[in-house]
N, CA, C and O of each residue as an XYZ file, in Angstrom:
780
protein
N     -19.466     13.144    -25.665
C     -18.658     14.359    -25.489
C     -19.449     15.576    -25.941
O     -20.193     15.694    -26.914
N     -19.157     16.330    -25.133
C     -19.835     17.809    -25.611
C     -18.831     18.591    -26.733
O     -17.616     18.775    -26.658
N     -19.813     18.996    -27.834
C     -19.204     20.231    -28.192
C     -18.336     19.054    -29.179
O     -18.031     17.865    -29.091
N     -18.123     20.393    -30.336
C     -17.422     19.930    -31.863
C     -15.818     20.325    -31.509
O     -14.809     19.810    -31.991
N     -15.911     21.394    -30.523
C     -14.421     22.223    -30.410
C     -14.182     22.249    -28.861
O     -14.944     22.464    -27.918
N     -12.897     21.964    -28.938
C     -12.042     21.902    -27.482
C     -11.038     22.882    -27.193
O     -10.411     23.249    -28.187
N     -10.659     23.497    -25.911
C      -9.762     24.411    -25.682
C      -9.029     23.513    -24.791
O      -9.516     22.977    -23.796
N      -7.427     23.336    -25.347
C      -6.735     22.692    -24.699
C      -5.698     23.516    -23.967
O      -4.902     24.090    -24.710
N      -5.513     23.724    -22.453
C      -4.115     24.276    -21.942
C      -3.481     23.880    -21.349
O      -3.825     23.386    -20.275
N      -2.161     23.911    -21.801
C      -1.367     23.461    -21.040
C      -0.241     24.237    -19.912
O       0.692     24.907    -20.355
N      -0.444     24.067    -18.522
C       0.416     24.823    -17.746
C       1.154     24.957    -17.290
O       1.551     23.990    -16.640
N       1.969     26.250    -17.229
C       3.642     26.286    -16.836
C       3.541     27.435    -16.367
O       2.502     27.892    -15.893
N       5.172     28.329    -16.492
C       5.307     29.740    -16.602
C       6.361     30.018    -17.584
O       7.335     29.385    -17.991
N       5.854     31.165    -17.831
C       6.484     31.813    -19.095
C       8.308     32.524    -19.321
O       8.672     33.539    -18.726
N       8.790     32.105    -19.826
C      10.371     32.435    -20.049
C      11.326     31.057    -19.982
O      11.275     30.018    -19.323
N      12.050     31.490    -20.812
C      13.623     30.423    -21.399
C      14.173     29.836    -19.553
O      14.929     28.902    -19.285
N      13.439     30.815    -18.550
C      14.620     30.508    -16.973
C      13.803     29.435    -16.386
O      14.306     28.767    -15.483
N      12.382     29.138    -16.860
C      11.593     28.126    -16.842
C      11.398     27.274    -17.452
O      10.559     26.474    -17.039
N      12.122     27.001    -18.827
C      11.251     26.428    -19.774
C      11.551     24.592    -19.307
O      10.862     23.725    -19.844
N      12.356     24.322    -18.547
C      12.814     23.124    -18.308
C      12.303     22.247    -16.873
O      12.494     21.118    -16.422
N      11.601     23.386    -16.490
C      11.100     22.878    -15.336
C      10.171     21.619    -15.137
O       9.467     21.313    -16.099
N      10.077     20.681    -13.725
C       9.247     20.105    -13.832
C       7.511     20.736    -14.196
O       6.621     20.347    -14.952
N       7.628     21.780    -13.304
C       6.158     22.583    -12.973
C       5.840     23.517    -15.106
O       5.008     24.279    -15.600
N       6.811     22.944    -15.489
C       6.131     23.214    -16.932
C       5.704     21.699    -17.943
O       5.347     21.561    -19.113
N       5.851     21.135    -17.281
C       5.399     19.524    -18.065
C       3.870     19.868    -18.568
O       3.265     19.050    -19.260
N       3.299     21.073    -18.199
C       1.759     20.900    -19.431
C       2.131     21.891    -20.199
O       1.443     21.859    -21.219
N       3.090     23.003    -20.220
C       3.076     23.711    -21.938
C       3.975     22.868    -22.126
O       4.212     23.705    -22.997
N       5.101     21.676    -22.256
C       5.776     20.560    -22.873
C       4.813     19.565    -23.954
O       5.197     19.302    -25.094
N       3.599     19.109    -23.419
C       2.514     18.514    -23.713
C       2.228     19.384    -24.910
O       2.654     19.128    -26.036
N       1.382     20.570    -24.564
C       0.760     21.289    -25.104
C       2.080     21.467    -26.508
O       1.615     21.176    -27.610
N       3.461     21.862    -26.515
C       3.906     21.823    -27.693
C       3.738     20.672    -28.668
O       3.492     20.846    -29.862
N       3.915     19.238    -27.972
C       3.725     18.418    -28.603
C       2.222     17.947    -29.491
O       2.079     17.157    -30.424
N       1.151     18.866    -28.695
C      -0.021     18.639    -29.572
C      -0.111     19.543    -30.680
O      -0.820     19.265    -31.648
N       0.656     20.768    -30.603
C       0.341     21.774    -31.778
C       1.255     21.152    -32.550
O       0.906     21.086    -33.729
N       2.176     20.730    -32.329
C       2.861     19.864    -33.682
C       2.190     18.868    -34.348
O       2.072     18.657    -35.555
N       1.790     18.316    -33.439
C       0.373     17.162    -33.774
C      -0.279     17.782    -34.972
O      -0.055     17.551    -36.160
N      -1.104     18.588    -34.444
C      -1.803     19.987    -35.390
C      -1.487     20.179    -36.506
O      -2.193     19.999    -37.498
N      -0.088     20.672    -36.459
C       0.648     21.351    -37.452
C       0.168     22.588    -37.515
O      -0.449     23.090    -38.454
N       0.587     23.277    -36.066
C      -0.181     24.347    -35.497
C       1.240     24.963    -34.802
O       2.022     24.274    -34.147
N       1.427     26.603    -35.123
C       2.365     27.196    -33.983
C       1.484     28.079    -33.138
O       0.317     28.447    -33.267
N       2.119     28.232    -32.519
C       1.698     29.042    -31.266
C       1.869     30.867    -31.387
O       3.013     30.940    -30.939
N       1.686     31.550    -31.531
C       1.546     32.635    -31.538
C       0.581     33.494    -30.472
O      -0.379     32.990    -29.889
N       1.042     34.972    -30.316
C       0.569     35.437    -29.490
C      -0.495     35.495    -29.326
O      -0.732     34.959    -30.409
N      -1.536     35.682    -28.900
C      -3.035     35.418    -28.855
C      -3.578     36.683    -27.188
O      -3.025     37.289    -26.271
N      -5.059     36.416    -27.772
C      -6.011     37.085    -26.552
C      -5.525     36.499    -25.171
O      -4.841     35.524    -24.860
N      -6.134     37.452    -24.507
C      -5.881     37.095    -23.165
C      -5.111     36.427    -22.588
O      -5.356     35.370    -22.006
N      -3.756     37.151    -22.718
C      -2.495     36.730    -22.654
C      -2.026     35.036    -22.058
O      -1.730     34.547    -20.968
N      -2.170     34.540    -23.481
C      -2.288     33.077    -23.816
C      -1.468     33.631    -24.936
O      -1.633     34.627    -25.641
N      -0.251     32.428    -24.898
C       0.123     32.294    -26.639
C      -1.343     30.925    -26.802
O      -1.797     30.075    -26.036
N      -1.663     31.380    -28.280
C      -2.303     30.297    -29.079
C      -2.090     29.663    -30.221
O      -1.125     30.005    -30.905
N      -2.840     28.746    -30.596
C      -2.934     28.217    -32.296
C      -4.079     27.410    -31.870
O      -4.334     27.092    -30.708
N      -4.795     27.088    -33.000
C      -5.487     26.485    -33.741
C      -5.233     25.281    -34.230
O      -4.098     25.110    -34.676
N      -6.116     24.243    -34.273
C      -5.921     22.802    -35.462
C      -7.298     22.139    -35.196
O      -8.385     22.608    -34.860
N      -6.779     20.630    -35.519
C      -7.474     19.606    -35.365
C      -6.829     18.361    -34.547
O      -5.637     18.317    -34.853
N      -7.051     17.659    -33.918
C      -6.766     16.758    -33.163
C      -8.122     15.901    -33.428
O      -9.264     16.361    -33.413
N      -7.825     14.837    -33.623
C      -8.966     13.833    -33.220
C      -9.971     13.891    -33.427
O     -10.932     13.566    -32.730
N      -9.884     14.686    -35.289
C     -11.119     14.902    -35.625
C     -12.213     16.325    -34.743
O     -13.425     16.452    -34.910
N     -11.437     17.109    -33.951
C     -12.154     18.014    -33.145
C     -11.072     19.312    -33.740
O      -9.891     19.385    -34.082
N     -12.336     20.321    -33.623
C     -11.433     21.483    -33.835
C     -10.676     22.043    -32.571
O     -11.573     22.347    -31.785
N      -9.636     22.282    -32.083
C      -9.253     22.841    -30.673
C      -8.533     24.057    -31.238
O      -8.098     24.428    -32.328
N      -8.621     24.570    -29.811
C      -7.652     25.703    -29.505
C      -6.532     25.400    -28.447
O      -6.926     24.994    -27.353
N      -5.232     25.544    -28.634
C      -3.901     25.290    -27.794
C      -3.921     26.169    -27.332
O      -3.709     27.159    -28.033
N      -4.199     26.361    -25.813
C      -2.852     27.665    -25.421
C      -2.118     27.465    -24.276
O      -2.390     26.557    -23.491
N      -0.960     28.451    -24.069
C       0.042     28.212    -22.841
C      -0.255     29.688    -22.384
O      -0.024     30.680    -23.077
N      -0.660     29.693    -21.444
C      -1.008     31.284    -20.544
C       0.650     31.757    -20.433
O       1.547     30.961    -20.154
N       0.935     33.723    -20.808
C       1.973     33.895    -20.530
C       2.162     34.601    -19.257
O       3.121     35.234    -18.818
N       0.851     34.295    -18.713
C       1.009     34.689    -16.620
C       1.711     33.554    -16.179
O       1.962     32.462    -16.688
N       1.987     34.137    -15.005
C       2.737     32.871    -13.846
C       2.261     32.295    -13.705
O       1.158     32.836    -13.762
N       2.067     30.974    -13.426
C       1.318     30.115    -12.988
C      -0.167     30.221    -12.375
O      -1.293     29.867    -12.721
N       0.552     31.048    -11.033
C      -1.183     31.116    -10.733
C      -1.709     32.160    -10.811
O      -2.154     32.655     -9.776
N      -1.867     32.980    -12.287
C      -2.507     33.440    -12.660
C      -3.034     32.674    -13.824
O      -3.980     33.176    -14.432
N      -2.524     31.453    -14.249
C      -2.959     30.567    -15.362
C      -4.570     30.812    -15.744
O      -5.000     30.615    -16.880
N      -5.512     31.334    -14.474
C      -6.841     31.434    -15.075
C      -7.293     32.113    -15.908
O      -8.295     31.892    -16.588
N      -6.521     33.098    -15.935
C      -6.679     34.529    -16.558
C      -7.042     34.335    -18.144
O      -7.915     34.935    -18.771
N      -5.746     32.907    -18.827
C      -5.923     32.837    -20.233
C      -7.262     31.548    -20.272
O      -8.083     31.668    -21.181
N      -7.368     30.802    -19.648
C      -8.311     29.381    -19.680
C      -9.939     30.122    -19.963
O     -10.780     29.896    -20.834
N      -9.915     31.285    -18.562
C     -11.194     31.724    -18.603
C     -11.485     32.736    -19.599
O     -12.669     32.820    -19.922
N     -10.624     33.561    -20.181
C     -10.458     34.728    -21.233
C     -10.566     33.892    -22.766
O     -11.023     34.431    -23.774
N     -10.200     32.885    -22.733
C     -10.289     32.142    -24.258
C     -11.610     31.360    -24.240
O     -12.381     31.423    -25.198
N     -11.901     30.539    -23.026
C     -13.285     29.736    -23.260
C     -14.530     30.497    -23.463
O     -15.567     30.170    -24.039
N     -14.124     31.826    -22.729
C     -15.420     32.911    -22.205
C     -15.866     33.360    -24.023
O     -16.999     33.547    -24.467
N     -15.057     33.404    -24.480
C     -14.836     34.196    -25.842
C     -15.437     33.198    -26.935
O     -16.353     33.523    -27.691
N     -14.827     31.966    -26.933
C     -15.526     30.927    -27.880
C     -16.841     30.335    -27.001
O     -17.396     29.310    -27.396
N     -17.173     30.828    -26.147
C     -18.210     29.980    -25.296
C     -18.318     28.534    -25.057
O     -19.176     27.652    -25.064
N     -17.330     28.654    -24.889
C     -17.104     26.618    -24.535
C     -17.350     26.476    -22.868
O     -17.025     27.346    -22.061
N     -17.844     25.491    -22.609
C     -18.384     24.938    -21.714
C     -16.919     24.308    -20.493
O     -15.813     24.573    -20.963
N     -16.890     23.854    -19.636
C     -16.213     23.389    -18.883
C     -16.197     21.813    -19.603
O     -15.491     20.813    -19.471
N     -16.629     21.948    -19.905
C     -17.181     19.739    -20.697
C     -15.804     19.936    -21.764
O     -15.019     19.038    -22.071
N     -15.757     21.468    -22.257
C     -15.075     21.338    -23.731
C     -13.244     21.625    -23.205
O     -12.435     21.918    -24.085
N     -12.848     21.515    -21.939
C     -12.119     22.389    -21.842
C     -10.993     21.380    -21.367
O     -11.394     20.466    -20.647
N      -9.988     21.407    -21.591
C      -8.564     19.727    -21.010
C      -7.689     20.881    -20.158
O      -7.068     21.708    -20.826
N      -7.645     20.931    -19.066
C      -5.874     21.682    -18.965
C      -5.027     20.439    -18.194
O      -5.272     19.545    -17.385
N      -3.707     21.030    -19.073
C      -2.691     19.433    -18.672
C      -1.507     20.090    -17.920
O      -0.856     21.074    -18.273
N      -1.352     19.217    -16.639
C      -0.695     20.273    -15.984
C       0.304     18.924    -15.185
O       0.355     17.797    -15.677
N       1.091     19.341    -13.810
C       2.486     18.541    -13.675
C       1.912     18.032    -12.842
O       0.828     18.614    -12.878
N       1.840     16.927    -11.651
C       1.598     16.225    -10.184
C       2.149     15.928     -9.934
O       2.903     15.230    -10.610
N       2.331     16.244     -8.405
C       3.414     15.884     -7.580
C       3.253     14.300     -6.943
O       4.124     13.511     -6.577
N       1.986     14.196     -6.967
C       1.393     13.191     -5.959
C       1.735     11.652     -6.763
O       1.834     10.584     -6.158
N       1.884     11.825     -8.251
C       1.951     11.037     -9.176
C       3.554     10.842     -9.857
O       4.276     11.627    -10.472
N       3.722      9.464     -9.451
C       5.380      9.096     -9.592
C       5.666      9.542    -11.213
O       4.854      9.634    -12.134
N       6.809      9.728    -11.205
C       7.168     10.585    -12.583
C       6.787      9.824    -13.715
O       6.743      8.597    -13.623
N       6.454     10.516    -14.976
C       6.292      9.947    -16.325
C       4.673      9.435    -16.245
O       4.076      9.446    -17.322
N       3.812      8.922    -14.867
C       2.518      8.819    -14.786
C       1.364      9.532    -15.566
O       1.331     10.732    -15.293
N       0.590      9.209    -16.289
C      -0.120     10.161    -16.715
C      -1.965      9.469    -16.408
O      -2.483      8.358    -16.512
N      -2.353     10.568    -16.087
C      -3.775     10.412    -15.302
C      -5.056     11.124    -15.578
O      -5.052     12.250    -15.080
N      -6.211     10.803    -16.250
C      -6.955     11.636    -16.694
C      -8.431     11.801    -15.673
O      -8.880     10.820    -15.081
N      -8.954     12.908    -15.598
C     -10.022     12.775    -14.347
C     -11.028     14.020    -14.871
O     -10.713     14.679    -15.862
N     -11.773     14.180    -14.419
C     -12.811     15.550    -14.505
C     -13.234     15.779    -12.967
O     -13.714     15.080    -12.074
N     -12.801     17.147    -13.118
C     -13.226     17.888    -12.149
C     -12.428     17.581    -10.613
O     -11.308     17.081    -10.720
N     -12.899     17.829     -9.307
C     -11.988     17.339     -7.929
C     -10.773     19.167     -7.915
O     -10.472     20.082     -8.682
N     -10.455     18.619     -6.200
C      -9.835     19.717     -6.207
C      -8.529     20.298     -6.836
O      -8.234     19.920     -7.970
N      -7.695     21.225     -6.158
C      -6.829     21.531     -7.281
C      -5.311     21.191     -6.434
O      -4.322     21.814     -6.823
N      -5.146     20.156     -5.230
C      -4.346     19.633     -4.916
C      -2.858     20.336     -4.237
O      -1.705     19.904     -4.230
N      -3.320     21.311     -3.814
C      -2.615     22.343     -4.273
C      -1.619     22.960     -5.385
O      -0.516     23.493     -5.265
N      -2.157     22.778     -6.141
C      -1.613     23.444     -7.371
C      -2.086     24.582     -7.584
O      -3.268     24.636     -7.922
N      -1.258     25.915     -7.443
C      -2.055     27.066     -7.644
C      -2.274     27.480     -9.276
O      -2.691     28.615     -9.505
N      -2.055     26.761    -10.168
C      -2.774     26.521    -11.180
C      -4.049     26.703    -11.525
O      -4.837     27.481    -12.063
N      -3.915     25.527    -10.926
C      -5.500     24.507    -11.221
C      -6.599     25.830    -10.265
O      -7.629     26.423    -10.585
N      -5.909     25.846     -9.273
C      -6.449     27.031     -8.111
C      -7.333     27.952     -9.248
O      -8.559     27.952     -9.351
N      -6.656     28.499     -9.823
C      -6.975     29.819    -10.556
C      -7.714     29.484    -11.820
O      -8.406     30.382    -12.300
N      -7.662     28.130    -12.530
C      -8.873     28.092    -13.509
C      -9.654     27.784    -12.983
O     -10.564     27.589    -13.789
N      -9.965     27.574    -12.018
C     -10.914     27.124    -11.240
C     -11.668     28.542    -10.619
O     -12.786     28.960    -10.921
N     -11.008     28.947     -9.969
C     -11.690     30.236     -9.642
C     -12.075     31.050    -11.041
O     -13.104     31.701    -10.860
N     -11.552     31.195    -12.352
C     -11.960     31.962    -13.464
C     -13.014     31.358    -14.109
O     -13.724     32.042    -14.846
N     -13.258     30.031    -13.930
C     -14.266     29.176    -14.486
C     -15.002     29.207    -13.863
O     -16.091     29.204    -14.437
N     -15.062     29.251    -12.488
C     -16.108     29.644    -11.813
C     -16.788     27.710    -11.532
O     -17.929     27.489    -11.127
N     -16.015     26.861    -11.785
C     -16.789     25.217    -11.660
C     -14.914     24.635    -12.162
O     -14.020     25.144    -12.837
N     -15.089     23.159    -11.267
C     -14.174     22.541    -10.814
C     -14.323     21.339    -12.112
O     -13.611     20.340    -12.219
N     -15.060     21.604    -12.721
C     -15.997     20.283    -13.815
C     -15.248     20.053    -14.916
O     -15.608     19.156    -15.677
N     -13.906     20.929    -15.244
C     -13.249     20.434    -16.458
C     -12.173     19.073    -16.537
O     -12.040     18.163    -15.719
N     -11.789     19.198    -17.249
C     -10.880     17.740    -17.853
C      -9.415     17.999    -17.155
O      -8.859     19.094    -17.072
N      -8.947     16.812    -16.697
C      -7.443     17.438    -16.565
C      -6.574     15.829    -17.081
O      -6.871     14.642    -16.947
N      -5.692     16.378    -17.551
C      -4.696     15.617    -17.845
C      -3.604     15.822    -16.674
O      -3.300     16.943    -16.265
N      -3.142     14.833    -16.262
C      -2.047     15.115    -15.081
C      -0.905     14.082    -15.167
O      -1.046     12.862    -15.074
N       0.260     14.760    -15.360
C       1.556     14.785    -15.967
C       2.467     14.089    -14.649
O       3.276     14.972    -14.365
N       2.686     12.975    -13.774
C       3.320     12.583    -13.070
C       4.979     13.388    -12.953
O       5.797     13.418    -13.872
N       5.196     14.098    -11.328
C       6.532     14.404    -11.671
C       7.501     14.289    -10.364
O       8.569     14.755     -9.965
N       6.413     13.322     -9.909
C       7.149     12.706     -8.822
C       7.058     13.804     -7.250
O       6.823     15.012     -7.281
N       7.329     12.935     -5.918
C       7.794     13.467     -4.974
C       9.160     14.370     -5.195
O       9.900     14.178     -6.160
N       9.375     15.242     -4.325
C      10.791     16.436     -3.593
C      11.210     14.946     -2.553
O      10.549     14.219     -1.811
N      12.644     14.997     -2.982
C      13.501     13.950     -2.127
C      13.638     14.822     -1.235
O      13.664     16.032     -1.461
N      13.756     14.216      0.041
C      13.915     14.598      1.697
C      12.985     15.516      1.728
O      11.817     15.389      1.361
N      13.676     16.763      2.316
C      12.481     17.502      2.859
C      12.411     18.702      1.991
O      12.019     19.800      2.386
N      12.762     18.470      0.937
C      12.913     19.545     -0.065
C      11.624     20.304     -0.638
O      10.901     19.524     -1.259
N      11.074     21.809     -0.588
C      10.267     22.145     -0.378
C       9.219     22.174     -1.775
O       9.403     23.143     -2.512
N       8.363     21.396     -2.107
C       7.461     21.172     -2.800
C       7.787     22.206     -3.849
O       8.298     21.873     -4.919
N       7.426     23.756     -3.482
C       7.370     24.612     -4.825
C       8.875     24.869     -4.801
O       9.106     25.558     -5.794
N      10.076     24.625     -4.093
C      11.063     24.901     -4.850
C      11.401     23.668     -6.178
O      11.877     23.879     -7.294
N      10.923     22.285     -5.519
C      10.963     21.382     -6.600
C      10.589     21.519     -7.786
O      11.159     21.442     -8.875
N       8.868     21.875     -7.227
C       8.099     21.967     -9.153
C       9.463     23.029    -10.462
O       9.798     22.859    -11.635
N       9.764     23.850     -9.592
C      11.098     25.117    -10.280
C      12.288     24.627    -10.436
O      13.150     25.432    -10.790
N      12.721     23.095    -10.212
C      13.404     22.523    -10.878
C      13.563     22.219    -12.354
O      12.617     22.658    -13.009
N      14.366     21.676    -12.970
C      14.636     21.330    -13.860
C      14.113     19.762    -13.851
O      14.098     19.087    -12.822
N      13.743     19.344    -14.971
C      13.993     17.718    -14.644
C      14.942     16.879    -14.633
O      15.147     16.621    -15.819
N      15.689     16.263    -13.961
C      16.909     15.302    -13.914
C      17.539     15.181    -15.225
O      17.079     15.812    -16.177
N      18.306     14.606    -15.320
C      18.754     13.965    -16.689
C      18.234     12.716    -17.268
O      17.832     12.448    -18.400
N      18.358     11.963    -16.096
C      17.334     10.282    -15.906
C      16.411     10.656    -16.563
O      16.016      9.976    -17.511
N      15.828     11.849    -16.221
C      14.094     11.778    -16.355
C      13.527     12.557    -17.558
O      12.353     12.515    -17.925
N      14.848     13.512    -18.309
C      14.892     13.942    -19.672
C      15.314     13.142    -20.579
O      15.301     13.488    -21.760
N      15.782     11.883    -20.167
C      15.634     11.429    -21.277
C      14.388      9.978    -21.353
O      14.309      9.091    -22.203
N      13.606     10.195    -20.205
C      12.367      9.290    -20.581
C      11.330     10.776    -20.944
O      10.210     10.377    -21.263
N      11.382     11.729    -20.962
C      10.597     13.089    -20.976
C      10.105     12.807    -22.389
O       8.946     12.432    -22.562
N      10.759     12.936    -23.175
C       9.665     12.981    -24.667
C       8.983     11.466    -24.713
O       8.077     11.495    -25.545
N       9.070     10.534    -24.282
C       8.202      9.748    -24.283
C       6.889      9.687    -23.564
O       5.811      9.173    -23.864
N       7.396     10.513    -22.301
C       5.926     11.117    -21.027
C       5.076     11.537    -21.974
O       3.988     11.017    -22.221
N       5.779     12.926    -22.776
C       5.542     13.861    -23.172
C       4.285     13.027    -24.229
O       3.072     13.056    -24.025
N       4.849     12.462    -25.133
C       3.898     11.400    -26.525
C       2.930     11.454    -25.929
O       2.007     12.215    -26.218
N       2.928     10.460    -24.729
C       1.796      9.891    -24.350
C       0.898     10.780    -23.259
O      -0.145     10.318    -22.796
N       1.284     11.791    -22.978
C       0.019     12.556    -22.291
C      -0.725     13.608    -23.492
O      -1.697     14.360    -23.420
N      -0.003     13.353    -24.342
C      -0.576     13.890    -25.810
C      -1.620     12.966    -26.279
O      -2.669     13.249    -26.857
N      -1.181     11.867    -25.952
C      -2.036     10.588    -26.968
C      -3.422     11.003    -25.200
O      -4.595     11.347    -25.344
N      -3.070     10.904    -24.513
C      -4.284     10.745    -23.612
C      -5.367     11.829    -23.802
O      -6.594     11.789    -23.711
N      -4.467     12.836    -24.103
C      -5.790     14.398    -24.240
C      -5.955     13.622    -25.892
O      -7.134     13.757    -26.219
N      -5.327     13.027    -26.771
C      -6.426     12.822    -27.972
C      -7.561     11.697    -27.580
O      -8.687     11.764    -28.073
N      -7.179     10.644    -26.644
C      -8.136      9.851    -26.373
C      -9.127     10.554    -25.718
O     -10.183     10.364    -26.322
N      -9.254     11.150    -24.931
C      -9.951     11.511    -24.625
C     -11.063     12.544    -25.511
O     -12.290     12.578    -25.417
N     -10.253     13.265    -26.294
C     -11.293     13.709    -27.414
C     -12.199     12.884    -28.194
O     -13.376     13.085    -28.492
N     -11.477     11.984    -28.446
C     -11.761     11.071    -29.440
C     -13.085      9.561    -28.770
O     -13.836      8.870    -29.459
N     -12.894      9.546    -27.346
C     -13.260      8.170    -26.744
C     -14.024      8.490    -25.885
O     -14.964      7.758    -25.575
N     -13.772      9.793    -25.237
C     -14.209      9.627    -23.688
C     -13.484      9.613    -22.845
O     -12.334      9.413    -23.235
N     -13.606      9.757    -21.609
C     -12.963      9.951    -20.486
C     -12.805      8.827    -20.015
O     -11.647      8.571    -19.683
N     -13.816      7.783    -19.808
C     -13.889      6.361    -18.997
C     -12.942      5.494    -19.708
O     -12.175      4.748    -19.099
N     -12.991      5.599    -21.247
C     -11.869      4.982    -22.034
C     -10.926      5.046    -22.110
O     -10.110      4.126    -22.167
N     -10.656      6.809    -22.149
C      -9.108      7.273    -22.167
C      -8.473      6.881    -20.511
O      -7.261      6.927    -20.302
N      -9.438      6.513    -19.447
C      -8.862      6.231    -18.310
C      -8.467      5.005    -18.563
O      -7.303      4.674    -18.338
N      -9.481      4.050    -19.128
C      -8.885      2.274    -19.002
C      -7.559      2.143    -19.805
O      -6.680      1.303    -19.611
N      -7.583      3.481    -21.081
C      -6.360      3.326    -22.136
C      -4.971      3.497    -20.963
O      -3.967      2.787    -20.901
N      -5.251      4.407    -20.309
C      -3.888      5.081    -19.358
C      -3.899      4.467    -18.078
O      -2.900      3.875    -17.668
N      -4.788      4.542    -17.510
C      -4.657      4.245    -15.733
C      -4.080      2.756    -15.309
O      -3.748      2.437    -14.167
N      -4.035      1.916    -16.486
C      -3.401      0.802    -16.425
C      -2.059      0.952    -16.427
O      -1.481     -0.003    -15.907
N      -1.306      1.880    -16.861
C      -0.067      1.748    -17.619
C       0.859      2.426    -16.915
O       0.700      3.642    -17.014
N       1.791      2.090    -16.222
C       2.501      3.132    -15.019
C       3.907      4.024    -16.208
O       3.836      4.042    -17.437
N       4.834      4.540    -15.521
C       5.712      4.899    -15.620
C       6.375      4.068    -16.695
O       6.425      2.845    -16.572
N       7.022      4.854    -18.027
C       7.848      3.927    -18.806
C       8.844      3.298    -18.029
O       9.435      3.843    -17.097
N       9.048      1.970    -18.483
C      10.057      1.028    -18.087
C      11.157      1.165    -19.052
O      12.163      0.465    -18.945
């Protein structure tokens, strides 16, 4: 692994009319690691809330960008640019559609699936080469339109397997600090959806 220090983000959009959404399952994550921490979040540069800790023996930085979504690059590239961290040092954990709910999937680099997210750290980073954690949140039943879904809420079914998703895409961005990528894949990619 590169680098002593990691910038971890997790992506959503910002306000209480979102906070439940599927398309926010990576600042959900991301709270659960600053607790990890024993880290709050506070306002920070480049309009990112942040904090500070340790995870896994690594120093990181948390943040949740308070742009819309796809402006998410704005805080990824404004915080790494600043500590000079590398794309190697960088996790953003974000929702997939493509990936049945509660799934969690770790990869480096590849496109951004359409997620206009991923779109935009990607364009601020300027390289496709970082870490992603990806948060399973299932298909839109019938023909229900992809981004009105992600702006759902999550079910009830699926809030109450949610803090368990939630644990474990936490435990995957620490494996991965901690192991590697190839490891933290054999730890997760085996393991589907809680039963």
């Amino acid at each position: 692994m590169t680098g002593d220090r990691w910038l971890i983000a997790g992506l959503g959009n910002p306000g209480p009319a979102y906070a439940g959404n599927r398309h926010n399952a990576g600042f959900m994550a991301a709270d659960v690691l600053a607790a990890r921490a024993g880290a709050r979040f506070r306002a920070g540069k480049f309009r990112a809330m942040a904090t500070a800790g340790h995870l896994a023996g690594f120093g990181v930085i948390i943040i949740k960008p308070v742009t819309f979504m796809n402006d998410s690059g704005v805080a990824v590239g404004g915080v790494s640019g600043y500590h000079r961290l590398g794309a190697g040092q960088i996790v953003v954990i974000h929702d997939e559609l493509d990936l049945p709910f509660g799934t969690i999937r770790l990869k480096r680099g590849g496109g951004d699936n359409g997620h206009n997210g991923l779109r935009s750290v990607t364009a601020h980073l300027g390289t496709r080469d970082y870490y992603r954690v990806r948060i399973g949140i299932g298909r839109p039943p019938g023909r229900m339109d992809p981004a009105a879904y992600v702006l759902r809420d999550f079910s009830a079914a699926e809030r109450k397997e949610l803090p368990l998703v939630l644990e474990r895409a936490a435990d995957a961005v620490e494996s991965l600090l901690a192991s590697g990528l190839a490891a933290a894949q054999n730890a997760f990619h085996g393991v589907g959806p809680a039963e």
